[in-house]
C-alpha positions as CSV (number, residue, x, y, z in Angstrom):
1,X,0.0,0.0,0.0
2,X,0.9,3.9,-0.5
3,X,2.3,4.7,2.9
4,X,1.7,8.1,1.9
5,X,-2.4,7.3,1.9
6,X,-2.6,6.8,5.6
7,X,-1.7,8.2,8.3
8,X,-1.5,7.6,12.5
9,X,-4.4,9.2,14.1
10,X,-3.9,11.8,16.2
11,X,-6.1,12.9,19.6
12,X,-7.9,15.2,18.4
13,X,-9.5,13.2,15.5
14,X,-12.1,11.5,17.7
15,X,-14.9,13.0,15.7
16,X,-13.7,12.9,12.3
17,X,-13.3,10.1,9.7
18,X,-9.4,8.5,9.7
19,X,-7.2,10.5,7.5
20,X,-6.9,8.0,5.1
21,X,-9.9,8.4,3.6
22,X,-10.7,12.6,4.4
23,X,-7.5,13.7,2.9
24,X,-6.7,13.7,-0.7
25,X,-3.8,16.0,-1.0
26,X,-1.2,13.3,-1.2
27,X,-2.6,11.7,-4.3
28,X,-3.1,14.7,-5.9
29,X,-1.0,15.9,-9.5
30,X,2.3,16.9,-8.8
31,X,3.3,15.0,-6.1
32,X,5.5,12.6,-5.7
33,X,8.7,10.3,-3.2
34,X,11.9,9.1,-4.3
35,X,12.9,6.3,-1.7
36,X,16.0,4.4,-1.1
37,X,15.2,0.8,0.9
38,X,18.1,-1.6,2.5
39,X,17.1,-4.8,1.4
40,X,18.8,-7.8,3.8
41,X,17.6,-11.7,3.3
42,X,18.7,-14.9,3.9
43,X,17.4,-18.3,2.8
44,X,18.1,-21.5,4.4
45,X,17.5,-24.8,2.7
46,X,14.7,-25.0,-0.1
47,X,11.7,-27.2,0.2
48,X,10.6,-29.4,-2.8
49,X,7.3,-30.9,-1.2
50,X,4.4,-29.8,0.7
51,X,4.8,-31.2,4.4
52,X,8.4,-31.4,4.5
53,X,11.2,-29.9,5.8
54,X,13.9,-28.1,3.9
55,X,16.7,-29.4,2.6
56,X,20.0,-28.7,4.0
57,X,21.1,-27.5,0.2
58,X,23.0,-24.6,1.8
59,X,22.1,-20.8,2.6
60,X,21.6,-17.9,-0.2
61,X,22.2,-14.2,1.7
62,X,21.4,-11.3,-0.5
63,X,21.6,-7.9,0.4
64,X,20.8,-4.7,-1.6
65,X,19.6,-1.2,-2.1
66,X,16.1,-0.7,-3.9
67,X,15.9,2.5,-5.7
68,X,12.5,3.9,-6.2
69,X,10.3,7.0,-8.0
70,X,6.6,7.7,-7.6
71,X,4.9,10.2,-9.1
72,X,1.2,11.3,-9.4
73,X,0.7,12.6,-12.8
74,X,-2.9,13.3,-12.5
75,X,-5.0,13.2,-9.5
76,X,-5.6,9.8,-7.9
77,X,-3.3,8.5,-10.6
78,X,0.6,7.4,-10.2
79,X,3.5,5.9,-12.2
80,X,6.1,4.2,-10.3
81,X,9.6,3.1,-11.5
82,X,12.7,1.1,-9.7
83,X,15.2,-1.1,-9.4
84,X,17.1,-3.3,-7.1
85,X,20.6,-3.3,-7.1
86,X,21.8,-6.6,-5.2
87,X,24.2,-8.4,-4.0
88,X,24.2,-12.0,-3.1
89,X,26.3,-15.6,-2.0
90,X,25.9,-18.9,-1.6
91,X,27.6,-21.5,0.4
92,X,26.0,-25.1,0.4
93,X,27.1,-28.7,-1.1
94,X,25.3,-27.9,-4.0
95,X,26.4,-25.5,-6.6
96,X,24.6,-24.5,-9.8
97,X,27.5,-25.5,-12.8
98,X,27.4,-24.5,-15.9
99,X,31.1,-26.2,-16.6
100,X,32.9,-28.7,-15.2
101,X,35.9,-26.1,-14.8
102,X,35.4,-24.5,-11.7
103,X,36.8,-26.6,-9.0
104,X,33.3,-27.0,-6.7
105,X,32.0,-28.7,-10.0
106,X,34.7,-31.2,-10.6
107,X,34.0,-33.6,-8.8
108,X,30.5,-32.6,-8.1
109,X,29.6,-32.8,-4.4
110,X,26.5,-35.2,-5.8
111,X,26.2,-37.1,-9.0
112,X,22.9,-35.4,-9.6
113,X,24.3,-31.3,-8.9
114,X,27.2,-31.8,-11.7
115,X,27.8,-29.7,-14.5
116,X,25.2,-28.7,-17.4
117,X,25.3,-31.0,-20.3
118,X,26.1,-30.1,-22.6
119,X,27.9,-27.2,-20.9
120,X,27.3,-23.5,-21.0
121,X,30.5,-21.8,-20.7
122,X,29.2,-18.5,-21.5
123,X,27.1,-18.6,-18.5
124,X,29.4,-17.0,-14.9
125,X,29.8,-19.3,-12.3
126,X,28.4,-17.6,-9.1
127,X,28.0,-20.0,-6.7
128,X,31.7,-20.3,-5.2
129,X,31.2,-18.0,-1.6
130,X,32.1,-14.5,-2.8
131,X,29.5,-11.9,-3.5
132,X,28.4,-11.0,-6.6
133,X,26.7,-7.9,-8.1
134,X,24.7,-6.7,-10.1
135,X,21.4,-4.7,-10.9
136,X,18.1,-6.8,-11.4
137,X,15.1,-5.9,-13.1
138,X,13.3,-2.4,-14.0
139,X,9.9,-1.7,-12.4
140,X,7.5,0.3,-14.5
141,X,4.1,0.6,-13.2
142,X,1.1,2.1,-12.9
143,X,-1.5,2.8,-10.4
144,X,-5.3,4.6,-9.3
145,X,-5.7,5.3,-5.8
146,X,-9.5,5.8,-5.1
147,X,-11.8,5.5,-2.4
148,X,-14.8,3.1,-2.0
149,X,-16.8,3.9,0.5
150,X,-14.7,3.8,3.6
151,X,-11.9,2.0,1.5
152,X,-8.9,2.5,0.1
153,X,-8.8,0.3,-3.5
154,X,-5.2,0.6,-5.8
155,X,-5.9,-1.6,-9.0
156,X,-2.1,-1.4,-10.6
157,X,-0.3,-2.7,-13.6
158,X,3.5,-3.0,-13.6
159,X,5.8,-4.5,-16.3
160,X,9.1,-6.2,-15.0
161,X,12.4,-5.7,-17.2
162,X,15.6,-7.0,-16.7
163,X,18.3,-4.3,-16.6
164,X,20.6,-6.2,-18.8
165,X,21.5,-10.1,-19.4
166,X,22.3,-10.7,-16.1
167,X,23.7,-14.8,-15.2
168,X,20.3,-16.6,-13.8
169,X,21.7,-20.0,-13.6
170,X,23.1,-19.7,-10.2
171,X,22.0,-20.5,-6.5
172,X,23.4,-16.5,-5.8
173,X,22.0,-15.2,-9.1
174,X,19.8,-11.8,-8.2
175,X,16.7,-12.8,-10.3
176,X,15.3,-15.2,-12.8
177,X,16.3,-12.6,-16.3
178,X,12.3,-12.7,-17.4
179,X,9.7,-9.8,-18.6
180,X,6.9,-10.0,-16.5
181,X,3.7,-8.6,-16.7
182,X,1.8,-8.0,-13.4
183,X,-1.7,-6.6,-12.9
184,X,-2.6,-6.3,-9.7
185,X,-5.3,-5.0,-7.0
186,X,-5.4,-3.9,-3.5
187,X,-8.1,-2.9,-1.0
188,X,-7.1,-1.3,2.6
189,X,-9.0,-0.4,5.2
190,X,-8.5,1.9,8.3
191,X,-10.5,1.3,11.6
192,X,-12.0,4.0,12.4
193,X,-10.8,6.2,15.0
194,X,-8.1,3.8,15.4
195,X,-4.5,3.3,14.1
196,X,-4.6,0.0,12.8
197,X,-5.6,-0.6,9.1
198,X,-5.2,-4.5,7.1
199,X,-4.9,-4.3,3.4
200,X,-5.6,-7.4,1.1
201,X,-3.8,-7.8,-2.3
202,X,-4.3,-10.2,-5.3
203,X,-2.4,-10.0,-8.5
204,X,-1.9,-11.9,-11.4
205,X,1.3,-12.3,-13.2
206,X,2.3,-13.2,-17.4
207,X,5.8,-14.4,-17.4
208,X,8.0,-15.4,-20.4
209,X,7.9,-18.8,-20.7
210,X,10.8,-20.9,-19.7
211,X,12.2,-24.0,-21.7
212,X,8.2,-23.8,-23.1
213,X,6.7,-24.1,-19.7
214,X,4.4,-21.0,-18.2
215,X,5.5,-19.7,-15.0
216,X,2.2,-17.6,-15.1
217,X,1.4,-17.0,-11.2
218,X,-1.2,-15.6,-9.1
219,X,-0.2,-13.8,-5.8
220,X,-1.7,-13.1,-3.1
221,X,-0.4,-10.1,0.1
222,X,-2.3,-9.6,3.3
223,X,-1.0,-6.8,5.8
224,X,-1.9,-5.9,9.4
225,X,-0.3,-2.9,10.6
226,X,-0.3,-0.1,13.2
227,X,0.5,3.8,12.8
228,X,2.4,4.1,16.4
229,X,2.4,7.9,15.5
230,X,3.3,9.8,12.4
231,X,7.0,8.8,11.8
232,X,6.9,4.5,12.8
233,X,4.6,1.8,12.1
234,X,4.5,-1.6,12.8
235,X,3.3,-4.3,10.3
236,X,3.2,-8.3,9.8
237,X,2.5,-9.3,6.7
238,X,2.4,-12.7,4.0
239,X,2.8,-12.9,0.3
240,X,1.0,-16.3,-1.2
């Protein structure tokens, strides 16, 4: 959700509607927010099957800076554009090999994890501890912000681009190297006279297809948060 759209309540707002819904000025033509966000992640193991645990295949830590414009070119209407720039490492027993050369793959920790055949030298081998870098995909979107009776509804379409022909075949790789075509919708809702709000998402996404099979996706965000005053909020949230 548009951060920007809601707001903590304050004490003397006991007889008025919540902010996010009586003030309009945020969303109006000509504004705008540049943001710069830390990203920080780590996954441990991966699991292949419903009801099990995760496989010790080793850890994948990624870390980056998300760049960020918004803009409202009309009112109640914004585009959006960004991109990650990340940095990420494995370590684990099973590295992705595109050769045999690189002295993880040969021998191969298993006899099912060795190299590609036949063998892609053109493709970097990542997955050897350091940290490698690179920027991901662009971001264009764009977006309605509009209320619906005491509801805040964002339907949204955003394109996915990769920067450049980044490696993808790698544990540590920053991102899978497809266009992606997201539209997307969102409905949040402030308590009233309160400064919690939950927000429910569901978008569905057109992906290039990969070795002829569709990756098309649906996804699905729920958000429960609380404006502890103007400057902090707290949130707990799931993507499906």
């Amino acid at each position: 959700m548009r951060v920007a759209s809601v707001h903590a309540q304050t004490s003397d707002s006991t007889n008025e509607p919540p902010p996010a819904f009586s003030e309009t000025s945020e969303t109006q033509k000509g504004h705008g927010s540049i943001s710069i966000a830390y990203l920080n992640t780590l996954a441990d193991g991966m699991i292949f099957a419903p009801n099990q645990t995760a496989a010790p295949s080793g850890t994948v830590r990624s870390r980056g800076v998300a760049l960020d414009l918004n803009y409202y070119f009309a009112d109640q209407w914004s585009l959006d554009v960004g991109i990650p720039f990340l940095s990420n490492s494995y370590n684990g027993p099973a590295p992705h090999c595109p050769t045999s050369a690189p002295p993880l793959c040969n021998p191969p920790p298993y006899p099912t994890t060795g190299p590609l055949s036949p063998q892609h030298p053109e493709s970097q081998f990542l997955d050897d501890g350091n940290f490698h870098s690179t920027w991901q995909d662009w971001n264009l979107g764009a977006a309605y912000h509009g209320n619906l009776g005491n509801y805040l509804i964002e339907p949204s379409i955003t394109v996915y681009i990769p920067s450049h022909s980044y490696t993808f075949f790698a544990n540590a790789a920053v991102g899978q190297d497809v266009w992606e075509l997201e539209t997307a919708v969102s409905l949040s809702h402030q308590f009233d006279f309160s400064n919690i709000y939950y927000r429910v998402g569901y978008g569905y996404v057109f992906a290039q297809k990969t070795l002829g099979i569709s990756i098309n996706h649906s996804k699905l965000d729920l958000e429960l948060g609380h404006f502890v005053n103007e400057q902090l909020s707290l949130r707990i949230f799931g993507i499906g």
